[in-house]
C-alpha positions in Angstrom: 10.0 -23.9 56.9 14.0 -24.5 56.6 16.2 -21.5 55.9 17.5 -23.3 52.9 13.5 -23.5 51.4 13.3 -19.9 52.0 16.5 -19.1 50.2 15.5 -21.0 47.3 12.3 -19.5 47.4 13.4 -15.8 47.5 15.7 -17.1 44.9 12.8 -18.1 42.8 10.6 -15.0 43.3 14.2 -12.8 42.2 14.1 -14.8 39.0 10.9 -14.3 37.9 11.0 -10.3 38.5 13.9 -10.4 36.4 12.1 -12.6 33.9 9.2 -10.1 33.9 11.7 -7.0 33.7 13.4 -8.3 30.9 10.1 -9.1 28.7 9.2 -5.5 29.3 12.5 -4.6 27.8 12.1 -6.6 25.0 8.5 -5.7 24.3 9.6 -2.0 24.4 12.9 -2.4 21.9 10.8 -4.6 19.7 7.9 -1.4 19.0 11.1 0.9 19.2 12.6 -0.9 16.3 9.3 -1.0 14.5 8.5 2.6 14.5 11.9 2.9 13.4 11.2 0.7 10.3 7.8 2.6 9.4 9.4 6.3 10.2 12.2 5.3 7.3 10.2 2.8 5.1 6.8 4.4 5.3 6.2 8.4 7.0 9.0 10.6 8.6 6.9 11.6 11.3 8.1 13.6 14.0 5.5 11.7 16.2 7.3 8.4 15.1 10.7 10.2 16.6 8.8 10.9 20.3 7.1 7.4 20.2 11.0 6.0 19.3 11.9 7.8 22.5 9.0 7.0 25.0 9.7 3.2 24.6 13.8 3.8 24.8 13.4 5.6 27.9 11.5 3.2 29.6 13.6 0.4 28.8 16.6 2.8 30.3 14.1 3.1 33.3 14.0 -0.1 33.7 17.7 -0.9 33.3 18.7 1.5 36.0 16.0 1.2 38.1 17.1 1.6 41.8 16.3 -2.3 42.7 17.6 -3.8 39.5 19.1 -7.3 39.8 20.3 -8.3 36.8 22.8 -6.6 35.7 26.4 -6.4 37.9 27.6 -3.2 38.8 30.4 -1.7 40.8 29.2 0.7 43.9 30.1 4.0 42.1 27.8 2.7 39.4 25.2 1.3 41.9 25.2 4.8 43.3 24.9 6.5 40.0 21.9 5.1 39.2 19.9 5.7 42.6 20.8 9.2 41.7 20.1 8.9 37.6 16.6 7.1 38.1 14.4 9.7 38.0 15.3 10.9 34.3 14.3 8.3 32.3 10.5 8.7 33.9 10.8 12.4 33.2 12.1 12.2 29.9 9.6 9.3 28.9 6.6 11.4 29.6 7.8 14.1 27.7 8.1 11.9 24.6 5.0 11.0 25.6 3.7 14.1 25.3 5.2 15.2 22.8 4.4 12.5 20.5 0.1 13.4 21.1 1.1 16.8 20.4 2.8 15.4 16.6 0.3 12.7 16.4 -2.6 15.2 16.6 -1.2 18.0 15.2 -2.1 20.3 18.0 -1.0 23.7 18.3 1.4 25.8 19.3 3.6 22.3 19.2 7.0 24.5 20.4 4.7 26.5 23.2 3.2 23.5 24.5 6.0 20.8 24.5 8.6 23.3 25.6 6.0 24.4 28.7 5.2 21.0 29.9 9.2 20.3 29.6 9.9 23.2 31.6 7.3 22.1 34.4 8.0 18.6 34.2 11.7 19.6 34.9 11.2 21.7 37.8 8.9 18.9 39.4 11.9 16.7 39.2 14.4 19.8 40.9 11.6 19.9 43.8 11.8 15.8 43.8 8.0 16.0 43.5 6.4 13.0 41.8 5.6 14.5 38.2 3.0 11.3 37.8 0.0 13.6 37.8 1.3 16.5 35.6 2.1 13.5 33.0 -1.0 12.0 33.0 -3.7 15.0 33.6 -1.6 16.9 30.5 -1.8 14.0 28.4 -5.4 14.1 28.9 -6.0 17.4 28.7 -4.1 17.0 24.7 -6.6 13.7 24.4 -9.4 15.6 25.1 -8.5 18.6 22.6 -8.1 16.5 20.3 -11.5 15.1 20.3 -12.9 18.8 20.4 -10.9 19.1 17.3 -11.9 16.3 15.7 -8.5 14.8 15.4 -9.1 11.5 13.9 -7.9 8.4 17.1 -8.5 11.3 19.9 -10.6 7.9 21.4 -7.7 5.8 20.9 -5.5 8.0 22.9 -8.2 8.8 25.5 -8.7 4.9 26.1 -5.3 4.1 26.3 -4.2 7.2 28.5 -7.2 6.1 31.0 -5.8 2.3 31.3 -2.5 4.0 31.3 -3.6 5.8 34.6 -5.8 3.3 36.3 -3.4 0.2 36.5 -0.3 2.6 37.3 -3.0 4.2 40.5 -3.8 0.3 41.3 0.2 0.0 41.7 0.6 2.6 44.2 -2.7 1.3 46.4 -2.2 -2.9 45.8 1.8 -2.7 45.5 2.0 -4.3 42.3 5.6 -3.9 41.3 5.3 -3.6 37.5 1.7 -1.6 37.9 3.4 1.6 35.6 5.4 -0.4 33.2 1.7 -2.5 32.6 0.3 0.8 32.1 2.7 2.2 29.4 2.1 -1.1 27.7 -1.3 -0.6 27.4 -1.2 2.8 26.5 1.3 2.0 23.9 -0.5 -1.2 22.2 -3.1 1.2 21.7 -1.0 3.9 20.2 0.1 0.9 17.9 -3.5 0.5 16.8 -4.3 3.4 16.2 -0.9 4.0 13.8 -1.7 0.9 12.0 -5.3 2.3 11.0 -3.6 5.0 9.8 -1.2 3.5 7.9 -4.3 1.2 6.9 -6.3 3.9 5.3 -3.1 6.3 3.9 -2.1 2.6 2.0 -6.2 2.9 0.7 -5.9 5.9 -0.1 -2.9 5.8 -1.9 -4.6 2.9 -3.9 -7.5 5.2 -4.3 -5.6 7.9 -6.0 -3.3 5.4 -7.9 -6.5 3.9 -9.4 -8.7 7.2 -10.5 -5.1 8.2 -11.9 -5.2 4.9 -14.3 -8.9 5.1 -15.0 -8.4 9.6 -16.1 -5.3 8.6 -17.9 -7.2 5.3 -19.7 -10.0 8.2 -20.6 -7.2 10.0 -22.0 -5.9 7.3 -24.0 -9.3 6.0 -25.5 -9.6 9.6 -26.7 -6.3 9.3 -28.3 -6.9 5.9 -29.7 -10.0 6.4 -31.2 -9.8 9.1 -33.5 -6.3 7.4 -35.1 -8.4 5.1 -35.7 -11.5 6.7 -37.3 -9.0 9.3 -39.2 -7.5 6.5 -40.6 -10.6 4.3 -41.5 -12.0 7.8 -43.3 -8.8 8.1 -45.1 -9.2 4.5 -47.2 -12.9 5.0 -47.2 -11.9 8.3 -49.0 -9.7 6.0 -51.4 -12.6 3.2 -52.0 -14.9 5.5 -52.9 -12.6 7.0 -55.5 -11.7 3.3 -56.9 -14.4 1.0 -56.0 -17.7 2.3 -55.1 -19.6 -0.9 -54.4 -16.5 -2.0 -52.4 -17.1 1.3 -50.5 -20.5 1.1 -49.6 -19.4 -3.0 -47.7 -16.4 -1.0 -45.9 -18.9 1.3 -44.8 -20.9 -1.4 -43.2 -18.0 -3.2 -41.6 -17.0 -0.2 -39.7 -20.0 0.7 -38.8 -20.4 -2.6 -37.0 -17.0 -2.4 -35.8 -18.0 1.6 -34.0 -20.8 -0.2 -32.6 -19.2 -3.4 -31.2 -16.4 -0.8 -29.8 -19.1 1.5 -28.4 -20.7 -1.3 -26.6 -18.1 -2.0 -25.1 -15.5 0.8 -23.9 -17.2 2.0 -20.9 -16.9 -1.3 -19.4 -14.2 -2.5 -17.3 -15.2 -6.3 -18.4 -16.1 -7.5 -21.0 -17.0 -11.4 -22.3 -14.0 -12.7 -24.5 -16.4 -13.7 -27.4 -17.2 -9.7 -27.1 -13.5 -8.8 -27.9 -13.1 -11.4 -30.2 -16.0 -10.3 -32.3 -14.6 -6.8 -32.3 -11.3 -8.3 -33.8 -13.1 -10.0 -36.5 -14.9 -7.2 -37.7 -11.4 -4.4 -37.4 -9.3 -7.5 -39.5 -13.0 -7.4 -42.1 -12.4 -4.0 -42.5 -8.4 -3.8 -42.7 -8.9 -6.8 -45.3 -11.5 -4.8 -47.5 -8.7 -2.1 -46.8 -5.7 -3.5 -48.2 -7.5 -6.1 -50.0 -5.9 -8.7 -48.4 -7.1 -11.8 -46.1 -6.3 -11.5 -42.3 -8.4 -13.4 -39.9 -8.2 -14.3 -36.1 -7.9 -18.2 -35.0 -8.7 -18.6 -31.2 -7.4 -22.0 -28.9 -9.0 -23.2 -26.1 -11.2 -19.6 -25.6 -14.8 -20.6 -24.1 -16.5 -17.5 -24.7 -17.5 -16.3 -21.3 -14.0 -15.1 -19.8 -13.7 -11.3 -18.9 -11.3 -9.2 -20.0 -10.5 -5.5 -20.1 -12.1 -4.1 -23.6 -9.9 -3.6 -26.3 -7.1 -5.3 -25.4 -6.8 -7.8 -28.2 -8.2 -5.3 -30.7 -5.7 -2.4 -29.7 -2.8 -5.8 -30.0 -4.2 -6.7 -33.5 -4.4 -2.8 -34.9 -0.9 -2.9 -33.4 0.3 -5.7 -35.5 -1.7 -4.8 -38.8 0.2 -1.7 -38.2 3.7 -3.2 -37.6 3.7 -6.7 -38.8 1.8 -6.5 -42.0 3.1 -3.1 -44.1 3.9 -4.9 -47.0 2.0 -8.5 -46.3 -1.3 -8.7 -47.5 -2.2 -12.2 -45.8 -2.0 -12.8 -42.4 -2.6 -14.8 -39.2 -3.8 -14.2 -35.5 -3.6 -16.8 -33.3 -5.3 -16.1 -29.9 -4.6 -19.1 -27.1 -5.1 -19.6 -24.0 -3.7 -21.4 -20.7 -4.3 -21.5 -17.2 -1.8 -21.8 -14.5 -1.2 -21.7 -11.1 -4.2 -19.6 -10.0 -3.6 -17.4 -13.8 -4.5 -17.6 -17.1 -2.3 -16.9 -20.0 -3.3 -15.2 -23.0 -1.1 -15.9 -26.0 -1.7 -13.8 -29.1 0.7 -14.1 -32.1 1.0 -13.2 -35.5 3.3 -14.1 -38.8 3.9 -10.8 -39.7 7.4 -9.0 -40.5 9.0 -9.5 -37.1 11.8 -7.0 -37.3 9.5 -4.5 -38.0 6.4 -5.4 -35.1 5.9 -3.3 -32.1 8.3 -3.1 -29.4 5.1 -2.7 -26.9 6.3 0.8 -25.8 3.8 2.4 -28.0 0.2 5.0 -27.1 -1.7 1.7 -27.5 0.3 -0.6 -25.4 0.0 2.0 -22.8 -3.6 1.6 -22.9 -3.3 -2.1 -22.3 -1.0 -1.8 -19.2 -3.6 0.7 -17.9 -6.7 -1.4 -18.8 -5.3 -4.2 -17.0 -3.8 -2.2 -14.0 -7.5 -0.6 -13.4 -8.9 -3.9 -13.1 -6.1 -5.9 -11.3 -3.8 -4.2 -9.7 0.0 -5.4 -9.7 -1.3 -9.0 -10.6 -0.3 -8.6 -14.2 1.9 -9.0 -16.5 2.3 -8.4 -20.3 5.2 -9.9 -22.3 6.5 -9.5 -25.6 8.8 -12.0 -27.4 10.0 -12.5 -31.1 9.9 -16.2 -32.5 11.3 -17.3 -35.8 7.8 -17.4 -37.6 5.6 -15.3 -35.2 5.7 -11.9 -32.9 3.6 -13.0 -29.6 2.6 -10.7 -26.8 1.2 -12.4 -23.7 -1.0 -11.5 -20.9 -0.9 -13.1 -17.6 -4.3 -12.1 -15.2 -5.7 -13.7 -11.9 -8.2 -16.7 -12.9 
């Protein structure tokens, strides 16, 4: 073999150690800067802070590690950092620590961070290798945590066991990046087990959100419901003063209407042809009331769709109440559309516009709640003022 082939070959072999060094930098800053994004965006974690550090001081470890060959340095510098080397290992196994002790919430936190600082410190004074006070502690804090029933103790004790076998098969097999291989490891699984955290906090969150919608839509139904049958007892009260055989048919209507509405409220779906035919009998009744003619025309409705109950009934009450004070004919027109994955429900009315419903009312907070408890954020309700009509709109998932 040439000299010149051995050159190029130690030349080669340089290269790809840098190549290698570098891509553990980069894999270190890249988790760095996303524990960064979820310790200000998502949990202020002091754990977040330690796992921030343990990846940081690696990379510096790796930056002025005593071999390094890529960056260019003058001797004083060169020297510097044969002397400086040592810290970065120290103080990344303290982070370490520290960041099972956050993560785990074991206790005393100061006591037991400050006492393995203090030891790991004096192994580097006596310049003995503190590998085995770093690993055997961090177990020791794995292993209390599954006595304690910390939730990931597993996830810790897995990843602190590859942590320590692949940096042991770099001392016996001379693999050059045995230890860096092994924080990897140990931190991918400390990445796992965050993210099924943040997994379940995110569920439970949603949890809570949504038995906070369905107390407050209890709250609301008991609000809605005796406005209405205080009000329906009040012109029943009137009828039977004026108009006794008119009465006794307004007394039939709402009972149909308290049984269509009892069918239906403690379900979170209902058939459309439900809803529509607990409009039909509220606009019977509020026609016998006023003795006027209101009636509901539906577009393109099939019968079968699901809706939350009382939503077109609580928009219709609205309008009767808004729209039609001194009108005492009047028009609902209930349409539907589908687009892009949503259908659109359209219902108007030719009532007084300048005096309808802005939609910031008790029973418009019903509807928002209604249709959050069954669909989330993929919603929307819209209110708009034409020249001959006030329409509110729906949009929900097809």
């Amino acid at each position: 073999m040439s000299l010149n082939t051995s050159k190029v070959k130690v030349l080669e072999l340089v290269l790809s150690t840098t190549q290698g060094y570098i891509f553990i930098a980069t894999f270190f800053l890249t988790v760095a800067l996303v524990f960064t994004v979820l310790f200000f965006a998502f949990q202020r974690k002091v754990s977040y802070i330690f796992f921030i550090l343990l990846c940081l001081f690696h990379v510096l470890k790796i930056m002025i590690k005593s071999d390094q060959d890529f960056l260019l340095l003058s001797a004083w510098w060169e020297d510097f950092f044969v002397r400086m080397h040592h810290y970065p290992f120290t103080l990344g196994g303290i982070s370490l620590f520290g960041f099972l002790v956050f993560e785990f919430d074991l206790k005393p936190k100061t006591w037991l961070i400050g006492g393995f600082a203090a030891m790991s410190m004096i192994f580097l004074w006596v310049e003995i290798p503190a590998f085995g006070l770093i690993i055997f502690s961090s177990l020791a804090l794995a292993f209390l945590a599954l006595k304690n029933d910390r939730e990931g103790g597993i996830y810790a004790l897995v990843g602190l066991i590859l942590f320590g076998i692949v940096t042991r098969l770099e001392f016996v097999q001379n693999l050059g990046v045995g230890y860096y291989i092994g924080v990897i490891l140990f931190v991918l699984t400390m990445t796992l087990l965050v993210g099924q955290r943040i997994k379940k906090s995110l569920k439970e969150q949603r949890e809570a959100q949504m038995k906070s919608v369905t107390l407050e839509n209890q709250l609301l139904k008991s609000t809605i419901q005796p406005h209405f049958i205080t009000n329906s007892l009040t012109s029943l009260q009137e009828l039977i003063e004026t108009d006794p055989n008119q009465a006794n048919k307004f007394i039939e209507s709402l009972a149909e209407e308290f049984r269509l509405f009892s069918e239906m409220a403690d379900n979170k779906l209902v058939p459309i042809a439900q809803e529509i035919a607990l409009c039909d009998a509220h606009l019977e009744i509020m026609s016998q009331r006023k003795q006027g003619t209101y009636k509901l025309v539906t577009q393109n409705i099939e019968g079968n769709e699901k809706i939350p109950p009382g939503v077109f009934h609580t928009i219709i009450e609205n309008g009767l109440t808004h729209g039609f004070r001194k009108k005492l004919d009047g028009e609902f027109l209930l349409e539907k559309e589908s687009s892009n994955g949503h259908v659109i429900y359209r219902l108007s009315n030719n009532g007084d516009i300048e005096e309808s419903s802005n939609g910031n009312g008790t029973g418009f907070k019903y509807i928002k709640n209604r249709l959050m408890e069954n669909f989330g954020k993929e919603w929307s309700l819209d209110t708009s003022k034409a020249k001959n009509s006030y329409q509110v709109s729906i949009t929900i998932p097809a």
